[in-house]
N, CA, C and O of each residue as an XYZ file, in Angstrom:
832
protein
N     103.092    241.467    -55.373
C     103.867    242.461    -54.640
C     105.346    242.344    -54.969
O     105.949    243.361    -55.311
N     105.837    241.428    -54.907
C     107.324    240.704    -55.537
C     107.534    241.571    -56.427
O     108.346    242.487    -56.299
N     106.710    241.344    -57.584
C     107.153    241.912    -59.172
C     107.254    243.462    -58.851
O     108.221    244.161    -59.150
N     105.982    243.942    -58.122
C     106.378    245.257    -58.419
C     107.768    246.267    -57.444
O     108.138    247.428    -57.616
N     108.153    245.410    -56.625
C     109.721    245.975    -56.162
C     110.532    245.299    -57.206
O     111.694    245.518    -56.865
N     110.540    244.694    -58.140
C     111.443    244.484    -58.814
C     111.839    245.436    -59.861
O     111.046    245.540    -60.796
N     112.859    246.121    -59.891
C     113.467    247.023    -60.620
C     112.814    246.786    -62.354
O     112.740    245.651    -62.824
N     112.483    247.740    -62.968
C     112.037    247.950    -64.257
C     112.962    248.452    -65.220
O     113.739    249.316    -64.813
N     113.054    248.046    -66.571
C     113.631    248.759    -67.442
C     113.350    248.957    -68.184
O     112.696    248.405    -69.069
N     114.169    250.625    -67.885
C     113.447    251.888    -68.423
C     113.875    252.141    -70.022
O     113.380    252.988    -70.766
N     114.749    251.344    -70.296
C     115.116    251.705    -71.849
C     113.942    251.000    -72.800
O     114.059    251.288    -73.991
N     113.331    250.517    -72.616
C     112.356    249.943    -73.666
C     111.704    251.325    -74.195
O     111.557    251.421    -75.413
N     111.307    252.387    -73.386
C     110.687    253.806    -73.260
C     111.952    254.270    -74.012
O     111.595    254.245    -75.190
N     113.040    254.616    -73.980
C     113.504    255.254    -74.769
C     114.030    254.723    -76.085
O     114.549    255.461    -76.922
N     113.858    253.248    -76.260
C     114.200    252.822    -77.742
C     112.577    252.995    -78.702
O     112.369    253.221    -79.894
N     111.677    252.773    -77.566
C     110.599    253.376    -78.526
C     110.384    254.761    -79.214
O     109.967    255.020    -80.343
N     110.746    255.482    -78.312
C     111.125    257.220    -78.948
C     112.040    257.325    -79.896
O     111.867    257.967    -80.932
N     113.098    256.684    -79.594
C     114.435    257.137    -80.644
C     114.202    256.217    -82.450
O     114.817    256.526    -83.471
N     112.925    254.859    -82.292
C     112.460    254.463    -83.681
C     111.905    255.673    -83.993
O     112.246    256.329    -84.977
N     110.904    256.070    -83.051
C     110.099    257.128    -83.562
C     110.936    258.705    -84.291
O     110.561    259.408    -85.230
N     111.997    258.812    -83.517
C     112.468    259.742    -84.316
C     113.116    259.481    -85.684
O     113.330    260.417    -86.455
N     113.451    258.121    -86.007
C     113.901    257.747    -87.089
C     112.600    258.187    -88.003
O     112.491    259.142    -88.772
N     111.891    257.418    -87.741
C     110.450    257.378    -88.652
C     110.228    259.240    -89.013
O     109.902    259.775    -90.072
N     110.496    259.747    -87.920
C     109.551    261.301    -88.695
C     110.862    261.390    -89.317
O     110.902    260.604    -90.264
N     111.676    261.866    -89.207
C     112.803    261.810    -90.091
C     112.714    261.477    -91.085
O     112.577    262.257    -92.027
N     112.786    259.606    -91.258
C     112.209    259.323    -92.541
C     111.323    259.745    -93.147
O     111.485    259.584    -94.357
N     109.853    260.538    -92.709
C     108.669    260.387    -93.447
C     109.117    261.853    -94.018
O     108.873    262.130    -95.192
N     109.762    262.761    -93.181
C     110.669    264.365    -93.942
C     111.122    264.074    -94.692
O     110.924    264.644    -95.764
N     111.799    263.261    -94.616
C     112.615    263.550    -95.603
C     111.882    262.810    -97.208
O     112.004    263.350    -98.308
N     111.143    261.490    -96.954
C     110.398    261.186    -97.893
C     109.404    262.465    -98.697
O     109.292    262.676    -99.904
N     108.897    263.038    -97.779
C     108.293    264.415    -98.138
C     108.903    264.646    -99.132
O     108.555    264.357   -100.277
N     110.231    265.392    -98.673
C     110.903    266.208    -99.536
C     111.472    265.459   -100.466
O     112.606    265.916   -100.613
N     111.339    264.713   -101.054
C     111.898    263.137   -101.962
C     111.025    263.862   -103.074
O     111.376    264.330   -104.158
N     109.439    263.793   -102.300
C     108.672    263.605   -103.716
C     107.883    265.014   -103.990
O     106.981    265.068   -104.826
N     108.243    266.016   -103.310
C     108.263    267.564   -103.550
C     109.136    267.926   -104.965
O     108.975    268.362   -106.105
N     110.060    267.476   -104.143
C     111.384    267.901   -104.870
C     111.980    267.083   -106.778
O     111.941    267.584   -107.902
N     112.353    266.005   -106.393
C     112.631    265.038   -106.986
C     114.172    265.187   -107.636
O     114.416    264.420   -108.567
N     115.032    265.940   -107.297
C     116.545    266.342   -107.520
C     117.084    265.610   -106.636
O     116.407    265.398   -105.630
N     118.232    265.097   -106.709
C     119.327    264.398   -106.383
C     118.738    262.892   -105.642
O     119.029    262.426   -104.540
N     117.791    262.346   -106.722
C     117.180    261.045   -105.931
C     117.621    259.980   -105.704
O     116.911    259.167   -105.112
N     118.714    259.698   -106.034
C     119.507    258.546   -104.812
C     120.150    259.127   -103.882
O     120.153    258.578   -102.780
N     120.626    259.966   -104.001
C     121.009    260.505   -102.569
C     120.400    260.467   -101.550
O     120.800    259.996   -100.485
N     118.867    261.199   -101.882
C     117.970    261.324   -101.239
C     117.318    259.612   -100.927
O     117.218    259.369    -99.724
N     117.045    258.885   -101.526
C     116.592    257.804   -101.292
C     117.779    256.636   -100.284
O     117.321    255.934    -99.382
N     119.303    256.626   -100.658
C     119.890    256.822    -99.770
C     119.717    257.140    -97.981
O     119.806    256.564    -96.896
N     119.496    258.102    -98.417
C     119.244    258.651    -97.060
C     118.142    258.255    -95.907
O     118.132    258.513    -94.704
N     117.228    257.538    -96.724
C     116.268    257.295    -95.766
C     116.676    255.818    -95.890
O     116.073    255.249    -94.980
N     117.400    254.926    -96.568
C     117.933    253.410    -96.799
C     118.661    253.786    -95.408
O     118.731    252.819    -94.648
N     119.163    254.869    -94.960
C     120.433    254.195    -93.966
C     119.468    254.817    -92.805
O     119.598    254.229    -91.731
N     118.430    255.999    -92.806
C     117.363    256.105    -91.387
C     116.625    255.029    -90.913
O     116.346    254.818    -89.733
N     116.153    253.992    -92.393
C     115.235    252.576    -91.953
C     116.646    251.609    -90.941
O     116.442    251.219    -89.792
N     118.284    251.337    -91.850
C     118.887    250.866    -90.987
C     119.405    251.382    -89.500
O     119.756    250.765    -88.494
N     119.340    252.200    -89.681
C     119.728    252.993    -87.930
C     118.255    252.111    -86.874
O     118.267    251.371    -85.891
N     116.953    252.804    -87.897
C     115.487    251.961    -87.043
C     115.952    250.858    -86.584
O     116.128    250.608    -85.391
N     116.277    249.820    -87.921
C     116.463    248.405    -87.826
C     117.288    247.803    -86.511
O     116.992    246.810    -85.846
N     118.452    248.738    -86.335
C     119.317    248.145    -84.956
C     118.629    248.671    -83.901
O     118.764    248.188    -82.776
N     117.989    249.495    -84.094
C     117.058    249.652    -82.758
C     115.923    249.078    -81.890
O     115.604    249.056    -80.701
N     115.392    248.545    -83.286
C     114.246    247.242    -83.143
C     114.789    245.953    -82.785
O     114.245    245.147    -82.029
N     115.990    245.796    -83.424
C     117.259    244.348    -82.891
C     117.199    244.086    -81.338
O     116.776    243.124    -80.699
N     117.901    245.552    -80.870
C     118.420    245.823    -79.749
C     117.896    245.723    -78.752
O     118.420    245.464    -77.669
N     115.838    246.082    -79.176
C     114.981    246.271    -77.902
C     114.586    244.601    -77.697
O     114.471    243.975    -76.644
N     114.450    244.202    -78.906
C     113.687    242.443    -78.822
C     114.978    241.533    -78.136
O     114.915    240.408    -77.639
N     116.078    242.363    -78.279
C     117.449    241.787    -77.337
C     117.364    241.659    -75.942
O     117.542    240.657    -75.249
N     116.959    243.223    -75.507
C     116.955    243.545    -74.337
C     115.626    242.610    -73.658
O     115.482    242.076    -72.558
N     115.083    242.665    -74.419
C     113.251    242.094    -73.831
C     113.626    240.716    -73.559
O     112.981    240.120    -72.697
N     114.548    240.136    -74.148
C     114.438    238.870    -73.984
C     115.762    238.771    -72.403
O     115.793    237.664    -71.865
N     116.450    239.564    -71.964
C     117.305    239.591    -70.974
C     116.340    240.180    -69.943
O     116.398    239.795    -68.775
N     115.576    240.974    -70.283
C     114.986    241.207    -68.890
C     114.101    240.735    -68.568
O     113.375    240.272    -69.448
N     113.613    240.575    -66.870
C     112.755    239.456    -66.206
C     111.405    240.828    -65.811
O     110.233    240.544    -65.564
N     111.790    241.818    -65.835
C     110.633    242.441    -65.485
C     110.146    243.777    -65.916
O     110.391    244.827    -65.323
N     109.336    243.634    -67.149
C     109.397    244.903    -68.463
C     108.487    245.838    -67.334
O     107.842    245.536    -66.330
N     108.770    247.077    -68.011
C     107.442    247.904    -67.648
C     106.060    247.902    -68.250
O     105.001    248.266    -67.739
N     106.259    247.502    -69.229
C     104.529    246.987    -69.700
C     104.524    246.028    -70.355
O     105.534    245.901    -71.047
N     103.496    244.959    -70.473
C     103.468    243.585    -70.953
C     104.349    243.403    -72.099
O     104.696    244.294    -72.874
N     104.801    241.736    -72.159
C     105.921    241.512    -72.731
C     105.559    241.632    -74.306
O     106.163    242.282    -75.159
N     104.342    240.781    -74.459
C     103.857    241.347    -75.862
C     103.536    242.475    -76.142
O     103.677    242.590    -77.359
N     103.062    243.687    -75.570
C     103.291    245.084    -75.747
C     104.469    245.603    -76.393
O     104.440    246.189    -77.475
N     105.669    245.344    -75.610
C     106.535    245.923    -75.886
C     107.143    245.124    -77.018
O     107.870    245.790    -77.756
N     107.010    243.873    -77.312
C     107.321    243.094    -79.168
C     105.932    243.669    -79.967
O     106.044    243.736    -81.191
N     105.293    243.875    -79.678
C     103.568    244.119    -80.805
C     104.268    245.668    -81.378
O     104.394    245.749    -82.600
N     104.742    246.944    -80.492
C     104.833    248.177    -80.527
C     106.260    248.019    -81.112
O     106.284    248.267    -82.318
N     107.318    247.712    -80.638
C     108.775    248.061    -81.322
C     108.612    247.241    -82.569
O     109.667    247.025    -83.164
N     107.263    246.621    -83.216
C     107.899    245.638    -84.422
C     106.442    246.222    -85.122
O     106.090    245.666    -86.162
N     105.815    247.035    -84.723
C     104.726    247.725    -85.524
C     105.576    248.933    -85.997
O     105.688    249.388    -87.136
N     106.168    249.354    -84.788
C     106.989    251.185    -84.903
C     107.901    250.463    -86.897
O     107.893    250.924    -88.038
N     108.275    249.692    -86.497
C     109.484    249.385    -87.426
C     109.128    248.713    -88.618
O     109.845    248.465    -89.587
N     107.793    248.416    -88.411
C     107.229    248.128    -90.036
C     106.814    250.259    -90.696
O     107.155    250.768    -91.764
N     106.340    250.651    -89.999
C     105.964    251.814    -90.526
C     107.463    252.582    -91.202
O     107.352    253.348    -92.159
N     108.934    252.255    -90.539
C     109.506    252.877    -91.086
C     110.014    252.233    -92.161
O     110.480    253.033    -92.973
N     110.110    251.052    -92.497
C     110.033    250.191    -93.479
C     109.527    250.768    -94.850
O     110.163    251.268    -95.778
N     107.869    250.488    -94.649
C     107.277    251.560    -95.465
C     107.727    252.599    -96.135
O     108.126    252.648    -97.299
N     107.644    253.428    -95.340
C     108.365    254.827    -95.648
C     109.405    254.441    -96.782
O     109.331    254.930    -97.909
N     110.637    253.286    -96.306
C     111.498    253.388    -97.065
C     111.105    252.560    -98.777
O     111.547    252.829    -99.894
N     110.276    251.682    -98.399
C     109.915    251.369    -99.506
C     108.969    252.221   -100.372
O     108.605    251.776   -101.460
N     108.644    253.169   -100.032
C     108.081    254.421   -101.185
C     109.076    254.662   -102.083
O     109.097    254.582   -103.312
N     110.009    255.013   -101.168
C     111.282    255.776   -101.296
C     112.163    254.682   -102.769
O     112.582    254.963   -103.892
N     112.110    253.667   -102.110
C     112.647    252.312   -103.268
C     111.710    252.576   -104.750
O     112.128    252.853   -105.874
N     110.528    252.408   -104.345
C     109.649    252.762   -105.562
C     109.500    253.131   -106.364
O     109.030    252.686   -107.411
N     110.124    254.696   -105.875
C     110.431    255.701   -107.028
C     111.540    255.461   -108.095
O     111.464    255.657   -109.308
N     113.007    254.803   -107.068
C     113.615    254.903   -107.944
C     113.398    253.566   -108.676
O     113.201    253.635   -109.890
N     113.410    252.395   -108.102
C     113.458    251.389   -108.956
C     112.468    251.225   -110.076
O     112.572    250.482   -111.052
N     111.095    252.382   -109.643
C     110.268    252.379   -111.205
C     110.548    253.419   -112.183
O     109.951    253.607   -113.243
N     111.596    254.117   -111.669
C     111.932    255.114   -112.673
C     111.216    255.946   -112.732
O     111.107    256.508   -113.821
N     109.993    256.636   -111.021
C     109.566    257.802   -111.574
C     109.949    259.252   -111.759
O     110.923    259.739   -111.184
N     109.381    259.742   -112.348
C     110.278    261.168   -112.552
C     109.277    262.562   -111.929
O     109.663    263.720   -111.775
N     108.372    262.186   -111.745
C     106.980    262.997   -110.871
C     106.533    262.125   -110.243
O     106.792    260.938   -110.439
N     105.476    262.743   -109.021
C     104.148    262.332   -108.993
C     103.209    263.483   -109.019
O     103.653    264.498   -109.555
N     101.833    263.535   -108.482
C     100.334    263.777   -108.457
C     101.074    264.542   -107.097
O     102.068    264.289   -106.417
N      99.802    265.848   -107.086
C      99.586    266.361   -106.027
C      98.866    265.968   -105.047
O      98.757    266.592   -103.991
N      98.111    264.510   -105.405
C      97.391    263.365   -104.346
C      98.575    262.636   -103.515
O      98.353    262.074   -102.443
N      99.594    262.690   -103.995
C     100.706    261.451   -103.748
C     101.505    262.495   -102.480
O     101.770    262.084   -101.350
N     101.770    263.780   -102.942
C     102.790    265.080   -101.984
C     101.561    264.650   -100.632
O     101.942    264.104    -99.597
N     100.228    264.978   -100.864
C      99.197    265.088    -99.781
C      99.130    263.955    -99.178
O      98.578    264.044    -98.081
N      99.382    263.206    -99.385
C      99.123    262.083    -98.754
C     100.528    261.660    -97.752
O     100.510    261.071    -96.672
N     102.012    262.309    -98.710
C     103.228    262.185    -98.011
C     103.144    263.156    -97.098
O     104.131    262.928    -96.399
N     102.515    264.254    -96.571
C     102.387    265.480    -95.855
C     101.356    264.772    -94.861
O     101.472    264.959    -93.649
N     100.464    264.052    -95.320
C      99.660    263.277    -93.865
C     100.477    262.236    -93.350
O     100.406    262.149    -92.124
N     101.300    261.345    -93.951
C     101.827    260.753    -93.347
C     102.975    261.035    -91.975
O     103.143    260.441    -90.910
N     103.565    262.113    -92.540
C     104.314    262.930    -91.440
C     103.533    263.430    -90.472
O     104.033    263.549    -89.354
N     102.089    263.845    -90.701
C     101.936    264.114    -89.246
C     101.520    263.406    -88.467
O     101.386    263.500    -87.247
N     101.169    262.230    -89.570
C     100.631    260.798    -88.640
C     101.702    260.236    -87.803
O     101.649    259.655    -86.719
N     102.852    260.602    -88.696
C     104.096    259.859    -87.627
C     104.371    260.915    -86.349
O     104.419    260.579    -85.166
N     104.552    262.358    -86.912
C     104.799    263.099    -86.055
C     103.728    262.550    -84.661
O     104.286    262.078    -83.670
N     102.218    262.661    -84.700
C     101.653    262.820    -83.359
C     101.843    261.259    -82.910
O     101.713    261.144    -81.691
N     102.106    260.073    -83.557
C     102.613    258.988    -83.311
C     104.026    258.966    -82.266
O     104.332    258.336    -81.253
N     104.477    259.683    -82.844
C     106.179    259.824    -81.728
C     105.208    260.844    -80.265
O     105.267    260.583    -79.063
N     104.521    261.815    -80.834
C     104.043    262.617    -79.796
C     103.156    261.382    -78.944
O     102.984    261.929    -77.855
N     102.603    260.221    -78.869
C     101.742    259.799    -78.039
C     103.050    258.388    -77.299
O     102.932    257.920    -76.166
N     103.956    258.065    -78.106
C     104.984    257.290    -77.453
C     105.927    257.856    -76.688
O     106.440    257.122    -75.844
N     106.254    258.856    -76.752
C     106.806    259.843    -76.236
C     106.414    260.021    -74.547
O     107.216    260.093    -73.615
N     105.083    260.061    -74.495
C     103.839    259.975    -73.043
C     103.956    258.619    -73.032
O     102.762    258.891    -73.161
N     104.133    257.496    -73.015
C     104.052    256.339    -72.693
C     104.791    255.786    -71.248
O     104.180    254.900    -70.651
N     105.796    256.165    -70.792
C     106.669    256.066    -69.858
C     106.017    256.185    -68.660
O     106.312    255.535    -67.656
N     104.847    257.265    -68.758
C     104.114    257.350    -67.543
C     102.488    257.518    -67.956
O     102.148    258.111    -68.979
N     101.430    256.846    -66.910
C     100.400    256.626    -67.076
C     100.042    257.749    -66.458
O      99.035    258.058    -67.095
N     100.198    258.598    -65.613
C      99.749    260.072    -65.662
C      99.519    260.920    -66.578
O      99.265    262.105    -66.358
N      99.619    260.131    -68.260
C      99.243    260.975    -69.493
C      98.677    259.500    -70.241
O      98.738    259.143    -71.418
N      98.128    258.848    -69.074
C      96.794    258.629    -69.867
C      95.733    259.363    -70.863
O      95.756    258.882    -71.996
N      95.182    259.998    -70.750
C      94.263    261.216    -71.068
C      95.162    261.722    -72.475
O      94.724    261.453    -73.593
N      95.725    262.051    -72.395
C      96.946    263.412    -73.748
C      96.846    261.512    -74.468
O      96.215    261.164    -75.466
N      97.200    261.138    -74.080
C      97.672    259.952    -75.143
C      96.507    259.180    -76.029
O      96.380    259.041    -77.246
N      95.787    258.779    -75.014
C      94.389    258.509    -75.557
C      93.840    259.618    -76.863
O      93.404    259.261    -77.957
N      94.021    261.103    -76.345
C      93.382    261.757    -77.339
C      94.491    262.154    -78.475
O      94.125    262.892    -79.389
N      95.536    261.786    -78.445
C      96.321    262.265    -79.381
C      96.132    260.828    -80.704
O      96.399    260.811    -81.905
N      95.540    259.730    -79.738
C      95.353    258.455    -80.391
C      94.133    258.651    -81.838
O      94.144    258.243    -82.999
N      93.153    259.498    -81.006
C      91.906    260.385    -81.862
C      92.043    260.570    -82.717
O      91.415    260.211    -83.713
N      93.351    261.506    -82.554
C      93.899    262.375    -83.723
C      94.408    261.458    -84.491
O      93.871    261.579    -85.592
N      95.231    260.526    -84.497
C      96.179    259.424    -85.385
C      94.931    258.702    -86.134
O      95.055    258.569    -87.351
N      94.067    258.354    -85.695
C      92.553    257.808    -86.775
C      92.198    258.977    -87.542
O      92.251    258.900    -88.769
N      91.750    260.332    -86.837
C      90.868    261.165    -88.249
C      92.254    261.480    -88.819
O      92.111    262.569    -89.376
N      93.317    261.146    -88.940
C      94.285    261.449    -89.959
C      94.126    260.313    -91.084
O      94.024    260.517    -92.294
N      94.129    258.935    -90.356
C      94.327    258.011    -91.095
C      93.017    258.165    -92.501
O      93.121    258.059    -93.723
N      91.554    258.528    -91.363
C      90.596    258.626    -91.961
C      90.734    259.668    -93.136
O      89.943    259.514    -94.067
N      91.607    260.679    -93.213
C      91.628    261.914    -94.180
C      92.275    261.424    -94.974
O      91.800    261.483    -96.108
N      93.767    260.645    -94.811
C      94.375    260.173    -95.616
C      93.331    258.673    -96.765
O      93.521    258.382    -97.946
N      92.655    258.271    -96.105
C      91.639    257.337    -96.791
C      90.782    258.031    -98.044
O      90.511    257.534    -99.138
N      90.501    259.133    -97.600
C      89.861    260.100    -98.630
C      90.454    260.258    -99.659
O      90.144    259.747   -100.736
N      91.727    261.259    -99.371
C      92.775    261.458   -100.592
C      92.734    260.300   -101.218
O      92.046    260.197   -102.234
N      93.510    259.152   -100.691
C      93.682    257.805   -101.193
C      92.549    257.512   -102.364
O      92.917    257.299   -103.520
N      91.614    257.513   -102.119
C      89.886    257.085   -102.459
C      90.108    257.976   -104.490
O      90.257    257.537   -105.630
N      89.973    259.562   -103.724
C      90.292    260.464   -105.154
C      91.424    260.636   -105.789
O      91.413    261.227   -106.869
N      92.840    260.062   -105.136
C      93.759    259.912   -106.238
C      93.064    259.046   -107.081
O      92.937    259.416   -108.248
N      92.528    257.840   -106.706
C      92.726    256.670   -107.612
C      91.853    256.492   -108.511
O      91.896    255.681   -109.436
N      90.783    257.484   -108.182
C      89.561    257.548   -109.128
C      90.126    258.276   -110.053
O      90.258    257.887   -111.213
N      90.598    259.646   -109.529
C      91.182    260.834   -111.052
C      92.470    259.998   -111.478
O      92.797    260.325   -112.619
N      93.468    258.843   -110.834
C      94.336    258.497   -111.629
C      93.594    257.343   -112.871
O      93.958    257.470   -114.040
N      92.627    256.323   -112.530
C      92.246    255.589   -113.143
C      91.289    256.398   -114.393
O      91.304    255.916   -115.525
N      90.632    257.397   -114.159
C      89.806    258.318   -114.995
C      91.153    258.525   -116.221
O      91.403    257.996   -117.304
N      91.760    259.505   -115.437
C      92.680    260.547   -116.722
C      93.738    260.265   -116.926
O      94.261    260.997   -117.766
N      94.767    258.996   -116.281
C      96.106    258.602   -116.838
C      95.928    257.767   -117.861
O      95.518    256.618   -117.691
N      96.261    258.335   -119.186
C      96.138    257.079   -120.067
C      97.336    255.722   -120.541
O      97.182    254.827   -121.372
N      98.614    256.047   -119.567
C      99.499    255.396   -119.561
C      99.692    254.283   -118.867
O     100.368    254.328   -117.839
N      99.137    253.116   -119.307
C      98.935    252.300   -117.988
C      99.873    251.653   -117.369
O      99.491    250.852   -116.516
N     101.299    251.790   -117.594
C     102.424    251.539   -116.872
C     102.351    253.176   -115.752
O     102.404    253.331   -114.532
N     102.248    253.888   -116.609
C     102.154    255.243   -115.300
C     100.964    254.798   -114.103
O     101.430    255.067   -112.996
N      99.823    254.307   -114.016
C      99.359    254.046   -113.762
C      99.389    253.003   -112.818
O      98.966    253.191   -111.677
N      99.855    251.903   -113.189
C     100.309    251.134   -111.961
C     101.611    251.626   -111.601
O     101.912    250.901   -110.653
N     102.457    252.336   -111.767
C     103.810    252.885   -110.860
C     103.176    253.944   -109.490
O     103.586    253.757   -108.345
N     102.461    254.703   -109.713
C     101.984    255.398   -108.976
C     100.688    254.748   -108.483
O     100.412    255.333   -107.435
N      99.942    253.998   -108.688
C      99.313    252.953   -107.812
C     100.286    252.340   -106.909
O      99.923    252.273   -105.735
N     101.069    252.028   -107.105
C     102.287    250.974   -105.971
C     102.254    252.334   -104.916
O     101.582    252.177   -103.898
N     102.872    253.526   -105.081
C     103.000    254.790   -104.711
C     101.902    255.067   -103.366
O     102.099    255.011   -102.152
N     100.646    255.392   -104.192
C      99.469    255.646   -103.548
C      99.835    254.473   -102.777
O     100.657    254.663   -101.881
N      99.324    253.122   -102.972
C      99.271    251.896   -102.082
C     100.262    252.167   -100.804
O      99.732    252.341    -99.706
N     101.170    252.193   -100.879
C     102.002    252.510    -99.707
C     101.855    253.590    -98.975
O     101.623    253.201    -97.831
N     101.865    254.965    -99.026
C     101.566    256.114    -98.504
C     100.162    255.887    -97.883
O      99.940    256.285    -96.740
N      99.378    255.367    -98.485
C      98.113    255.026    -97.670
C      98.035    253.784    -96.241
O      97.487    253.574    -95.158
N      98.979    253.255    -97.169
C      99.666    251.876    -95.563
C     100.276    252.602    -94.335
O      99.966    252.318    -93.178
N     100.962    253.340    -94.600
C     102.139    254.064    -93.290
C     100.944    254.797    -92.522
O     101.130    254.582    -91.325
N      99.749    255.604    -92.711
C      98.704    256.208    -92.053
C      97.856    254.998    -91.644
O      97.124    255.061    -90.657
N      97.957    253.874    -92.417
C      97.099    252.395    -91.852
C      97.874    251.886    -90.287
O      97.437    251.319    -89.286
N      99.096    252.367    -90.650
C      99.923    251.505    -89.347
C     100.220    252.177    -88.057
O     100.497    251.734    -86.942
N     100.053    253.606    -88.625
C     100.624    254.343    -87.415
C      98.999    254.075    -86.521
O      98.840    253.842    -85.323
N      97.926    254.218    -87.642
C      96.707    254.066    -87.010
C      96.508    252.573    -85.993
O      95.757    252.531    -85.019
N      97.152    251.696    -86.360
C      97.551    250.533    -85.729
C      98.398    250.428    -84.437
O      98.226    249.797    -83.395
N      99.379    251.272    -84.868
C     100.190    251.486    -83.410
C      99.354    252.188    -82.536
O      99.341    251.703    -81.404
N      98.439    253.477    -82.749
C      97.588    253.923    -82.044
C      96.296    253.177    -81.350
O      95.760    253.502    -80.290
N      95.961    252.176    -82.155
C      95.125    250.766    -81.225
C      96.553    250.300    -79.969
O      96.453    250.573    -78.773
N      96.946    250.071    -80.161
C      98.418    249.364    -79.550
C      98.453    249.768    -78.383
O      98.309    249.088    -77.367
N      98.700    251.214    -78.488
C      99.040    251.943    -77.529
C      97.771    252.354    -76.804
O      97.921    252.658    -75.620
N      96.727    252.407    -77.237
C      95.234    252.585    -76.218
C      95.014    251.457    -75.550
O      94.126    251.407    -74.699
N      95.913    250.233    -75.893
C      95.220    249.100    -75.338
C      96.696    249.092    -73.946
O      96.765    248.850    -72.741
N      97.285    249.352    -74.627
C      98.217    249.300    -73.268
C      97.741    250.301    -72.322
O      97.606    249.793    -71.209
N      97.387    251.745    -72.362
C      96.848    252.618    -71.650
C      95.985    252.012    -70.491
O      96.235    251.836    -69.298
N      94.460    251.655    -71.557
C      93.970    250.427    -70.835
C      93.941    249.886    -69.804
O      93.284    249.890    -68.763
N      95.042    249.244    -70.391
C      95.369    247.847    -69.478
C      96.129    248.490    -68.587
O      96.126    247.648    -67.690
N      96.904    249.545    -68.109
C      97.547    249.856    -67.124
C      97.664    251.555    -66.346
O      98.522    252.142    -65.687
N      96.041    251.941    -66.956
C      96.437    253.429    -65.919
C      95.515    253.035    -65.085
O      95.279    253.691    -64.070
């Protein structure tokens, strides 16, 4: 009874949203990285300083967690989720590194599809942290969680037939492993968000 008159803080809920907006951000703009492929340090840039904006945000919350005596949801919850959120944007940025430091100059229309699932994996990812603040969206969160697996699961597919038609018909086998590193990652960021979505069902769980 103690604990629960004890005042809660509420910013853990909003540093989890504001990674999350880093991340779709990042995963847009990664999109448009490998749509496009014009002005690519700039562009790669750009998501180097969205992962650091993440980074002080993830600092800030494992700061706060450790000053406060009484979280709103378990203490490992809230380190498991702000340090899962912040590997996914990581990711992201290391695609982004990939390109340029391997010098690619394209990719595969497996590689755009797979950067186009990843955004919406992040997108309904921010959409189910977003509902976290209150357990009256138990239910929306749980099923938006649904959705974050058959994405991951679609993205597994693509993943599956890039690598068969890249290993079939690239006969360059430095092209070949550059865009393997590529694939490999883009298929991780739909692995993790799918991870944060365990995360977050288990906190549901444990507290509606």
């Amino acid at each position: 009874m103690f604990g629960r008159l004890m005042p809660r803080e509420g910013r853990f809920f909003d540093n989890f949203v504001a990674l999350c907006e880093c991340m779709l951000r990042g995963s847009r703009e990664l999109q448009n990285l490998l749509v496009s492929f014009d002005d690519l340090e700039r562009r790669v840039f750009q998501i180097e300083s969205i992962e650091k904006e993440g980074d002080k945000i993830t600092h800030a919350t494992v700061e706060l967690l450790h000053k406060t005596f009484i979280t709103p949801i378990d203490r490992d919850d809230v380190h498991q989720l702000i340090t899962k959120l912040d590997d996914i944007l990581d990711l992201i940025e290391d695609v982004a590194q990939t390109v340029l430091l391997y010098d690619i100059r394209s990719v595969t229309p497996e590689a755009v599809a797979m950067s186009e699932l990843c955004v919406k994996s992040v997108g309904r990812t921010k959409a189910a942290v977003e509902l976290l603040h209150s357990m009256e969206n138990a239910k929306a969160i749980l099923d938006i969680c649904k959705e974050i697996d058959r994405i991951e699961s679609d993205a597994d597919r693509v993943y599956r037939k890039a690598m068969a038609k890249l290993f079939r018909d690239e006969p360059d086998v430095k092209q070949v492993m550059k865009l393997r590193a590529v694939y490999d990652l883009l298929e991780e960021v739909t692995d993790r968000c799918d991870n944060v979505a365990n995360i977050l069902e288990g906190i549901v769980l444990e507290n509606a």
